[in-house]
C-alpha positions as CSV (number, residue, x, y, z in Angstrom):
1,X,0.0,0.0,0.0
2,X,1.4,3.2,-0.9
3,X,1.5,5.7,2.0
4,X,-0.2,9.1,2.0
5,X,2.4,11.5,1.3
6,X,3.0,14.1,3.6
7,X,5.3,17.4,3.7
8,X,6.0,16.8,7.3
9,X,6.8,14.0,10.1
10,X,3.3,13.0,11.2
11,X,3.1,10.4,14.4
12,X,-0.9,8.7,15.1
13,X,-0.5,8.5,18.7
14,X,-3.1,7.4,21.6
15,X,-3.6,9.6,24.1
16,X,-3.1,7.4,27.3
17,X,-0.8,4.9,25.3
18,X,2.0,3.6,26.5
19,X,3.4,2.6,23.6
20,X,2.6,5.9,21.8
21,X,4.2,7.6,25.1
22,X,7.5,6.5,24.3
23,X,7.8,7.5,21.1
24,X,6.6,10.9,22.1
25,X,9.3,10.7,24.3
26,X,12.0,10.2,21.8
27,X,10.5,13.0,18.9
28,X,10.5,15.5,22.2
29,X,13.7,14.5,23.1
30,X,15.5,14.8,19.6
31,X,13.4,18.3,19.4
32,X,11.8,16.9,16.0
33,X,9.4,18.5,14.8
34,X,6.2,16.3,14.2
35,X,2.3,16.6,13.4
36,X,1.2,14.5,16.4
37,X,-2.6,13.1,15.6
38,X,-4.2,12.5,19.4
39,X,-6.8,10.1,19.2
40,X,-8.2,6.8,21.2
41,X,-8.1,3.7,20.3
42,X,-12.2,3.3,19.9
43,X,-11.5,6.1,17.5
44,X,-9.1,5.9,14.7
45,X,-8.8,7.9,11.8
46,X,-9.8,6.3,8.6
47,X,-6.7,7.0,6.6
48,X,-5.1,5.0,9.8
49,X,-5.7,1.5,8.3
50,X,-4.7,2.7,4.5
51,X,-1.1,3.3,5.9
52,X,-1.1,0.4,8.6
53,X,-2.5,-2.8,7.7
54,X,-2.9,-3.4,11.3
55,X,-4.4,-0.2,12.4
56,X,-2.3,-0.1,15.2
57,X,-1.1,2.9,17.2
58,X,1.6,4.5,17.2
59,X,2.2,5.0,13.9
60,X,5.0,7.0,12.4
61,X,4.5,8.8,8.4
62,X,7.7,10.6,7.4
63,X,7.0,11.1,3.7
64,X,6.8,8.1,1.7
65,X,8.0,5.5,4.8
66,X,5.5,4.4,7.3
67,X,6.1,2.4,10.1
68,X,4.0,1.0,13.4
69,X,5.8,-1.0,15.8
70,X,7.1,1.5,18.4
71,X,10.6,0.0,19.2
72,X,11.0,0.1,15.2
73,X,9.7,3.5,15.1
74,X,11.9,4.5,18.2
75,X,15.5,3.0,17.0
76,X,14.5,5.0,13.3
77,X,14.1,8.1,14.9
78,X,17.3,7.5,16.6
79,X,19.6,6.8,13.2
80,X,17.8,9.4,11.6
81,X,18.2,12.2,14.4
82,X,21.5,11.3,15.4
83,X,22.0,13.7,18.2
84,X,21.5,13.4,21.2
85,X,22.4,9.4,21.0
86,X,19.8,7.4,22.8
87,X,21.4,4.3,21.6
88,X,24.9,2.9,22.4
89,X,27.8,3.1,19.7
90,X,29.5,-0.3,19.6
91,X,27.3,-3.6,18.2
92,X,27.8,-5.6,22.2
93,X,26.5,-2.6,23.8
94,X,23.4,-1.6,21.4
95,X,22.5,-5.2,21.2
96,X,22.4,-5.5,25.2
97,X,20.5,-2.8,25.5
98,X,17.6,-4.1,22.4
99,X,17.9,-7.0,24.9
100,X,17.0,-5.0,27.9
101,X,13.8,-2.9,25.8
102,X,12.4,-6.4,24.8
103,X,13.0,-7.5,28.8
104,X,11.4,-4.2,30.0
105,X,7.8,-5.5,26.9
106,X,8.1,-9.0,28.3
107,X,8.0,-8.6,32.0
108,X,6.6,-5.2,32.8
109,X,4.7,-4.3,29.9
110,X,2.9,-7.5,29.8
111,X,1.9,-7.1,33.3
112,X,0.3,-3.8,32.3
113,X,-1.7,-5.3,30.0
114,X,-3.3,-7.6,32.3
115,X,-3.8,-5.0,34.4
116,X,-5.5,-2.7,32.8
117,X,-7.3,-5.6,30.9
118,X,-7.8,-9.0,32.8
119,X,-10.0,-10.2,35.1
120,X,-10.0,-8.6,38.6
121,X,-8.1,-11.7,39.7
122,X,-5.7,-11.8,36.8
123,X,-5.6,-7.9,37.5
124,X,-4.4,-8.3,41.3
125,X,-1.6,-10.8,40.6
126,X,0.1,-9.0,37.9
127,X,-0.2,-5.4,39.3
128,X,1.8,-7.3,42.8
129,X,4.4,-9.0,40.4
130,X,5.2,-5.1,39.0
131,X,5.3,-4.2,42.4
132,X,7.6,-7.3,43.4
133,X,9.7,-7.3,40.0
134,X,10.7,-3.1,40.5
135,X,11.3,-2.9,44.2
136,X,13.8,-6.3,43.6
137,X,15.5,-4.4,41.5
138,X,15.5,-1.1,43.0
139,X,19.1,-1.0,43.5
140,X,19.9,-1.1,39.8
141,X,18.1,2.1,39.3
142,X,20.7,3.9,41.6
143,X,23.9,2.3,40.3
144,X,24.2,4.6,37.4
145,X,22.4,7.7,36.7
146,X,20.0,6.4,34.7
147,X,18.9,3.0,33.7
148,X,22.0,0.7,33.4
149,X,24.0,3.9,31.9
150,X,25.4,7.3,32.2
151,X,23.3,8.8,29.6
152,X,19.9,9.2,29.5
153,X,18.5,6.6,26.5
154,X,15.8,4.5,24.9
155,X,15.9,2.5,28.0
156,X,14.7,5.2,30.2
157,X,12.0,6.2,27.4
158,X,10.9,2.8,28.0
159,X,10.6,2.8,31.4
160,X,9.6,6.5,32.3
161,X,6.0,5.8,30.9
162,X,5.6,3.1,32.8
163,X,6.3,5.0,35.7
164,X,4.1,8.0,35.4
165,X,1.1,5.4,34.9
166,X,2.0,3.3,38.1
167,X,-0.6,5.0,40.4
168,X,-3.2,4.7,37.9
169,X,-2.2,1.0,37.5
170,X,-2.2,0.9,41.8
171,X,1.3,-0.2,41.9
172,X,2.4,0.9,45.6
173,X,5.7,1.6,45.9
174,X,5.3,3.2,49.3
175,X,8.4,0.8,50.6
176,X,11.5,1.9,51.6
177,X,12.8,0.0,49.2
178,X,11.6,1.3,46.3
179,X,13.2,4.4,47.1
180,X,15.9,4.5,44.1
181,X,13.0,3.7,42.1
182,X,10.6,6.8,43.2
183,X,14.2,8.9,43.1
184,X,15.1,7.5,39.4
185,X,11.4,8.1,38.5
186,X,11.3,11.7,39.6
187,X,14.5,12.6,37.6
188,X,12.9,11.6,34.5
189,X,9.2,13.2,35.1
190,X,11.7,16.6,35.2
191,X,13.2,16.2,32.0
192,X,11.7,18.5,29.3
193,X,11.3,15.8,27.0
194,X,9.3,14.3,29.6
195,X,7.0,17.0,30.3
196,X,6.8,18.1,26.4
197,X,5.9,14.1,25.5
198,X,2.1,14.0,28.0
199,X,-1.0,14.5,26.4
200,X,-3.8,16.2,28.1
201,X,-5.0,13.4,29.6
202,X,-1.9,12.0,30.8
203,X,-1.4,14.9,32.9
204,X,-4.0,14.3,34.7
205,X,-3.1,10.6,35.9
206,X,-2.6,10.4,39.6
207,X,0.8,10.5,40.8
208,X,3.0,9.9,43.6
209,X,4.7,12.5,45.7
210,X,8.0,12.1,44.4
């Protein structure tokens, strides 16, 4: 299918999506400038499933390339706005950290799905795994400045999402353990790219006091 051509960067985005959120989070932090189309997932635009045969969000258009898998759409971004670097240099390094984003979609995001969308059982195990699986970690959040590395990178656009939607998802992570988290987690809400990536409706999400 030919895509719609376009004279500008144009992302379909959902507007309380995690996977749309971190792609936001990479376009605000490589300061691109992009046509962001808000919308819900009950209502897609109708040109949507002419570019994506899945009619999937988030979905990136830059002029006659289209792409809708997010961690595709994120690494893209990355090669094709090279600076700041949000992926290592060397081939080891890059491929632990794609190693580490597919980690962070098999064990945390899949939680959040059957959170937010399995029986209140299935609900109340998974949301205490999160719980379980981030405060075991905890310590890894404070050995480097941000996640497993000095620079800030598509690791932490993975993760900062999944953050900010914790209360919502009624993760507690009240325990003094969790502290590096809630400290790691706060240093990321206060990056611009952060604050520049939340629609409307994210912003109004309950948070902690971090």
């Amino acid at each position: 299918m030919t895509a719609i051509r376009r004279s500008i960067m144009t992302l379909y985005s959902g507007d309380a999506d995690l996977l749309s959120h971190r792609v936001r989070i990479v376009l605000a932090e490589k300061d691109v400038t992009v046509d962001v189309l808000t919308t819900k997932p009950q209502q897609l635009p109708e040109d949507l499933l002419h570019l994506n045969p899945y009619n999937t969000l988030p979905t990136l258009v830059d002029r006659d390339l289209v792409l809708y898998e997010s961690r595709v759409i994120m690494e893209y971004l990355d090669e094709r706005f090279p600076h700041p670097p949000l992926l290592p240099v060397y081939p080891i390094a890059r491929a632990k950290s794609r190693l580490t984003m597919f980690r962070i979609e098999q064990d945390w995001y899949t939680l959040v799905d059957r959170i937010e969308n399995g029986q209140k059982k299935v609900s109340d195990i998974a949301r205490k795994e999160l719980e379980e699986s981030l405060i075991a970690l905890a310590p890894v959040f404070s050995d480097t400045p941000y996640f497993l590395g000095q620079d800030f990178s598509l690791l932490d656009c993975c993760i900062a999402p999944l953050l900010w939607r914790l209360p919502k998802l009624g993760v507690d992570l009240s325990s003094p353990r969790a502290k590096p988290v809630m400290v790691y987690a706060k240093k990321l809400f206060k990056r611009s790219s952060f604050q520049s990536s939340l629609t409307e409706l994210e912003r109004e999400f309950p948070r902690y006091d971090v």
